[in-house]
C-alpha positions as CSV (number, residue, x, y, z in Angstrom):
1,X,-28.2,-18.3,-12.0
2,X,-30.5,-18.8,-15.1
3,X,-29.6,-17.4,-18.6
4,X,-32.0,-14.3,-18.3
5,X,-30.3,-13.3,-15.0
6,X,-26.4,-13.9,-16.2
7,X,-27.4,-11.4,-19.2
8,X,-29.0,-8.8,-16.7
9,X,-25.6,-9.3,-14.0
10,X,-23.9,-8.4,-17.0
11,X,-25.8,-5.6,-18.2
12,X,-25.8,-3.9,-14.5
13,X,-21.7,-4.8,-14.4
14,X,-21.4,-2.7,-18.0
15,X,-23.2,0.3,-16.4
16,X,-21.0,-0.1,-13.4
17,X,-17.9,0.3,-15.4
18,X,-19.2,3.6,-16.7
19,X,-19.8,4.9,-13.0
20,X,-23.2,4.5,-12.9
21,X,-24.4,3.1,-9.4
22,X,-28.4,3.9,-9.5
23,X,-30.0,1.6,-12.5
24,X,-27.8,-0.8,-12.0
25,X,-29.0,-1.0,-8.4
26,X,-32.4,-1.1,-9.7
27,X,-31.5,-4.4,-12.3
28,X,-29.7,-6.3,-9.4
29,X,-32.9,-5.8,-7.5
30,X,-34.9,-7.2,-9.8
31,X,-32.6,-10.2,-10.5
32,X,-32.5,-10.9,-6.8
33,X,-36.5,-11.5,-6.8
34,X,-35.8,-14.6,-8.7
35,X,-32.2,-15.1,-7.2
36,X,-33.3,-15.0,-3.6
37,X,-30.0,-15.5,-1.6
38,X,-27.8,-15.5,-4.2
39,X,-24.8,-13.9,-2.2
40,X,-23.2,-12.2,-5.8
41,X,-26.4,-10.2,-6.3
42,X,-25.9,-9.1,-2.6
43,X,-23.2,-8.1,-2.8
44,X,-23.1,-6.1,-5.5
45,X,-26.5,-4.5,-4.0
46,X,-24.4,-3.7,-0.3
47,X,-21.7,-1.8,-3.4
48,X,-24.0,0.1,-5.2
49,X,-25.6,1.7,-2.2
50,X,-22.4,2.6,-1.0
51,X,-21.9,4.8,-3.7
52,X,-24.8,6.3,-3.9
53,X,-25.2,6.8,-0.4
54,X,-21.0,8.0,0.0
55,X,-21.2,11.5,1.7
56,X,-20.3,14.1,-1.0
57,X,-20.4,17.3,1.4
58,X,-16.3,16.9,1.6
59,X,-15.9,16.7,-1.9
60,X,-14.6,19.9,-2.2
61,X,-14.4,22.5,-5.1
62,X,-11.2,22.0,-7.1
63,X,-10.4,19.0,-9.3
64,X,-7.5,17.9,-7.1
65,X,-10.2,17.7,-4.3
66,X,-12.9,15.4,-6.0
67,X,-9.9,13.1,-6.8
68,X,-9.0,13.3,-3.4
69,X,-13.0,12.4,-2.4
70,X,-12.8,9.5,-4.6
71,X,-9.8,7.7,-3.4
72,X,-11.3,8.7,0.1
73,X,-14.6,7.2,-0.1
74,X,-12.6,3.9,-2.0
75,X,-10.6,3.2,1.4
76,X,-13.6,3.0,3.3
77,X,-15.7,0.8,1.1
78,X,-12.4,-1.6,1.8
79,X,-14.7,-2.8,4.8
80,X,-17.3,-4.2,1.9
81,X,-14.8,-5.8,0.4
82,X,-13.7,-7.9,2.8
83,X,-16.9,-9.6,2.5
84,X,-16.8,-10.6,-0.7
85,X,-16.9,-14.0,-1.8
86,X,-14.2,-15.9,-4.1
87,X,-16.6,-15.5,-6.9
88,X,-17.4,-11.6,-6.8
89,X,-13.8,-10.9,-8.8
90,X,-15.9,-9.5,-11.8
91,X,-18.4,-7.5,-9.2
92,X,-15.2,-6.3,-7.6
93,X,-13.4,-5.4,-10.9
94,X,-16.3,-3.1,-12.0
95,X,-16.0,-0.8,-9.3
96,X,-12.5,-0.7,-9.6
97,X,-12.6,0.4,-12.7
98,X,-15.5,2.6,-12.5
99,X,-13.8,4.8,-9.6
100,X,-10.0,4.9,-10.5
101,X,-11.1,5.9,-14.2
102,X,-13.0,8.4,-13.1
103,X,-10.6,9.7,-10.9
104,X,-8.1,9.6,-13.6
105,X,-10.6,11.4,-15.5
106,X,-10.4,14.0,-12.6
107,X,-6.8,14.0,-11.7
108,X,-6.0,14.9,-15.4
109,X,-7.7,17.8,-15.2
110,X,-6.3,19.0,-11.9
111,X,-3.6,22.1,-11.8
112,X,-0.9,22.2,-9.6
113,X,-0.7,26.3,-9.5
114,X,3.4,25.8,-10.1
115,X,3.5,24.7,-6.7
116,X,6.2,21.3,-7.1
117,X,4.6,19.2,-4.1
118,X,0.9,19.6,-5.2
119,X,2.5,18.6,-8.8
120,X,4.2,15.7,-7.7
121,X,1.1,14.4,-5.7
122,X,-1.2,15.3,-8.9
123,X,1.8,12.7,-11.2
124,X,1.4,9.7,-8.0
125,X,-2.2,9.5,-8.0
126,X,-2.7,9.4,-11.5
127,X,0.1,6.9,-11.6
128,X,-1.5,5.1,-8.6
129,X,-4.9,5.0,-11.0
130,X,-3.4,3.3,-13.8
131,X,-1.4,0.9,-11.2
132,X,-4.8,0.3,-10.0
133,X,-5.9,-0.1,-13.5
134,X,-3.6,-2.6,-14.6
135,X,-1.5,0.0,-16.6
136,X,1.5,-0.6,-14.8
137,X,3.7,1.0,-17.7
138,X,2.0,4.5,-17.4
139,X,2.0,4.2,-13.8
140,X,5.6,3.9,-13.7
141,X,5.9,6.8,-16.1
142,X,3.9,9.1,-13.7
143,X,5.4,7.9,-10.3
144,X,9.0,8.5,-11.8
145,X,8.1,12.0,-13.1
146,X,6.4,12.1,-9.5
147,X,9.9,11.1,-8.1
148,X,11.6,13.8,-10.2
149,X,10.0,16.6,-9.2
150,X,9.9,15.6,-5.6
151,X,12.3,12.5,-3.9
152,X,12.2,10.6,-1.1
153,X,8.5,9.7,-0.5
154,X,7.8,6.7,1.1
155,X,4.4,6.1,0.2
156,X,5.7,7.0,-3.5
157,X,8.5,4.2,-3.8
158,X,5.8,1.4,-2.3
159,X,3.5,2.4,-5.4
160,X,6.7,1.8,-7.8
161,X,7.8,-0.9,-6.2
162,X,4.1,-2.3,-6.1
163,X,4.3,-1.3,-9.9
164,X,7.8,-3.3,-10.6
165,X,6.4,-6.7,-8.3
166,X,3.2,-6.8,-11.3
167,X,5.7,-6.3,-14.1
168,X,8.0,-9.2,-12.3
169,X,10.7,-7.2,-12.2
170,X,11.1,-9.3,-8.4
171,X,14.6,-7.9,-8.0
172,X,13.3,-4.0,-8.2
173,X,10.3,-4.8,-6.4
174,X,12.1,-5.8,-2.9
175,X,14.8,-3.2,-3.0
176,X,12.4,-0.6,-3.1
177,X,9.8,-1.8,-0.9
178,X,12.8,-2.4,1.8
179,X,13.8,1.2,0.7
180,X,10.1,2.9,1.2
181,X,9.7,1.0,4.7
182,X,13.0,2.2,5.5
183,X,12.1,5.6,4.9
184,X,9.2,6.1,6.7
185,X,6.6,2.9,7.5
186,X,4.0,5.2,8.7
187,X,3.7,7.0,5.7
188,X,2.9,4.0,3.7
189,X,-0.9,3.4,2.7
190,X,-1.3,-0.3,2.5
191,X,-5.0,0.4,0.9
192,X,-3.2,0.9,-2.6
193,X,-0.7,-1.8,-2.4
194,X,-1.8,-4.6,-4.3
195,X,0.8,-7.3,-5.3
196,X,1.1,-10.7,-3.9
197,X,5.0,-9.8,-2.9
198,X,4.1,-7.3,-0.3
199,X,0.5,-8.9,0.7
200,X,1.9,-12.0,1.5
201,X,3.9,-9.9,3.5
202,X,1.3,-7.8,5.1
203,X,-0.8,-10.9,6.0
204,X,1.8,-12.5,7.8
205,X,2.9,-9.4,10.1
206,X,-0.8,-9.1,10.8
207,X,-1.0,-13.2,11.6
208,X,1.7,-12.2,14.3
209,X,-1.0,-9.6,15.8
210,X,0.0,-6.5,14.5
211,X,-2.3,-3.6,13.1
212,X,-2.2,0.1,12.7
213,X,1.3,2.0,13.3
214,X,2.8,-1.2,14.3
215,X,2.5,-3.3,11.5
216,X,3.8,-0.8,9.5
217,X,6.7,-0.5,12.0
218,X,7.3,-4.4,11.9
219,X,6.9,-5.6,8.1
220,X,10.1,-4.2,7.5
221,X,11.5,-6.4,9.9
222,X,9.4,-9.8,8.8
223,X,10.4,-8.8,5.6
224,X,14.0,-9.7,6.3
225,X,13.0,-12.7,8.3
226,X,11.2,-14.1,5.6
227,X,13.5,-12.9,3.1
228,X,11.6,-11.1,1.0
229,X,12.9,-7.7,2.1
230,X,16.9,-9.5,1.1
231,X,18.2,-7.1,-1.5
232,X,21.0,-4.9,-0.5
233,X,22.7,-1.8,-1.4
234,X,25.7,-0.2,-0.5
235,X,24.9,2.9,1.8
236,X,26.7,6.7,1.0
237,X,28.7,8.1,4.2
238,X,26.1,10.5,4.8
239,X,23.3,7.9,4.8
240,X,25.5,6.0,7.3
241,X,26.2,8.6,9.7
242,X,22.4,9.6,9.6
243,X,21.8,6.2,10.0
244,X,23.9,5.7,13.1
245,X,22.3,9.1,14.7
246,X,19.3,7.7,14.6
247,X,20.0,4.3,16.4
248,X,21.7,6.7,19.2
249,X,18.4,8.3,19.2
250,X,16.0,5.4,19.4
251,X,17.9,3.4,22.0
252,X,17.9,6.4,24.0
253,X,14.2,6.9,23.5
254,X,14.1,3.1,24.6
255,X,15.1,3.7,27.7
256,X,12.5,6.3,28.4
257,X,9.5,5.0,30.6
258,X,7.1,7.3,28.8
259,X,8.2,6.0,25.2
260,X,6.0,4.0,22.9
261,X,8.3,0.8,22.5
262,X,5.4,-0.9,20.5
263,X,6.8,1.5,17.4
264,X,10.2,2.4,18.6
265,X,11.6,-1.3,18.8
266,X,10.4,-2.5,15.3
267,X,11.9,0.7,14.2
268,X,15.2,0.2,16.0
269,X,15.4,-3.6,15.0
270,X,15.0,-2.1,11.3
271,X,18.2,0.4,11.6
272,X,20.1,-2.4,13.3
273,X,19.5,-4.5,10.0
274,X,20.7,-1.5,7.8
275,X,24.0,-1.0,9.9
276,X,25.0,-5.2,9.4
277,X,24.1,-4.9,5.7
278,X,26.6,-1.9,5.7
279,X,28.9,-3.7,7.9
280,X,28.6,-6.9,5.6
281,X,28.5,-5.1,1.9
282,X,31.4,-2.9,2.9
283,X,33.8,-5.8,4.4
284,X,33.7,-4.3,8.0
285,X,35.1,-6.1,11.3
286,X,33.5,-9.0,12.1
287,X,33.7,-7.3,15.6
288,X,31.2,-4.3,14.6
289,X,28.7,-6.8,13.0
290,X,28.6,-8.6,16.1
291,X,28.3,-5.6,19.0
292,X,25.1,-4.9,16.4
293,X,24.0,-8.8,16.6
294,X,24.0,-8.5,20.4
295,X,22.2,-5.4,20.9
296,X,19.8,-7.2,18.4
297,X,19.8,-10.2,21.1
298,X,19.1,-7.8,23.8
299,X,16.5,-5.8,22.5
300,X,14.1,-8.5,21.1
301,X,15.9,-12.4,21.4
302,X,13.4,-14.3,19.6
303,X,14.2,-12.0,16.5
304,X,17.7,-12.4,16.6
305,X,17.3,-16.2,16.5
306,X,15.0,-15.9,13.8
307,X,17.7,-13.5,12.1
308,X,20.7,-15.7,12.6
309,X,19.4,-19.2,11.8
């Protein structure tokens, strides 16, 4: 690219930033007349349109609602994305920053009516703009307040474990990732998960042929396997009978005809894997870790040889 045309990219990228699609659109078309080809100015073209073409008739009327529009209309221009060439990192940047600061912009004005689980999702997704912002301190102090007012949310503990994996707090990270997957896989929205620990992770669950509800089901389980999933905590009495109940339950869903094994065996594989930690962090019989180990066998072979290797 010439001199004249790195200046103009640049200028169109600033107005980006400040959520402007349309004259930018107008300066990358221009460039492109004496750029023909160049794959950069393309792309950035395919982005703006996007954005001016995204359908606001579902935006809705509250603040909490254009938020909602924004992060909506962000997962589907993930298929763009993917297109993107190695050297598009400052094109992709701009439009990060141009949609999750204005939907911090909009979140902070939104109002929870004192109801605590519209307040708590108000506290993750500004926390889940500032992760997405590279303010991983504020978005740890919003997810945790998030946390407070309501526990226990899968998709929650991903974004502070994502949050702890940029920090390098490595030891954090895994623990609660293995804790969020644990809690409910299909609750978890890869979209906003963004650090190399978990999409290292993802990638290689989907290199095994996994997608939708099923590679939810089964990083979990690769995440032992690889070892990235391998710190362990010791499990109350009431997590461990709830725990066991729900093996019961799977492995009689198992033998169902009608069940969907392609998300109940992951699932089970994922309890068994609770129940040895327990076993092994609480100095159990060696007899109780290995009735587990050989239902493990049975119920998928090629992952217990992977597990006990």
């Amino acid at each position: 690219m010439s001199i004249q045309s790195d200046k103009a990219l640049e200028e169109a990228l600033k107005l980006i930033e400040s959520c402007s699609f349309k004259q930018p659109l107008e300066l990358l078309k221009e460039i492109l007349k004496g750029e023909l080809g160049n794959k950069r100015i393309v792309f950035a073209i395919k982005c703006c349109r996007f954005w001016l073409e995204a359908d606001s008739s579902t935006v809705g009327n509250t603040y909490f609602e254009q938020g909602e529009w924004l992060l909506f209309q962000w997962k589907k221009f993930q298929i763009i994305l993917e297109f993107a060439e190695p050297d598009c990192e400052k094109i992709i940047y701009a439009f990060k920053k141009a949609i999750f600061s204005k939907a911090l912009e909009i979140y902070s004005k939104a109002t929870d009516g004192k109801d605590p689980k519209l307040k708590a999702e108000i506290l993750r997704k500004t926390g889940l703009c500032y992760k997405k912002l590279g303010s991983y301190e504020m978005a740890l102090k919003f997810l945790t307040e998030a946390n407070s007012t309501v526990p226990g949310q899968a998709q929650l503990i991903a974004e502070m474990a994502d949050c702890y994996a940029f920090y390098g707090e490595t030891k954090n990270a895994k623990m609660l990732f293995r804790e969020a997957f644990f809690m409910d896989a299909r609750k978890i929205d890869l979209t906003f998960l963004d650090s190399p620990l978990i999409r290292v992770l993802i990638e290689k669950v989907e290199d095994a042929g996994y997608t939708g509800a099923a590679l939810l089901e089964w990083i979990p389980v690769y995440g032992v396997i690889f070892g990235i999933f391998n710190i362990k905590r010791q499990m109350k009495s009431q997590e461990v009978l709830r725990l066991n109940q729900e093996i019961y339950s799977k492995q009689g869903e198992m033998k169902d005809p009608a069940s969907n094994k392609e998300l109940l065996k992951p699932r089970l594989i994922n309890l068994y894997f609770w129940l040895i930690d327990y076993y092994i962090l609480d100095k159990d019989s060696i007899s109780k870790i290995n009735e587990v180990l050989l239902k493990l066998k049975l119920l998928d072979p090629e992952i217990h040889k992977l597990y006990v290797r």
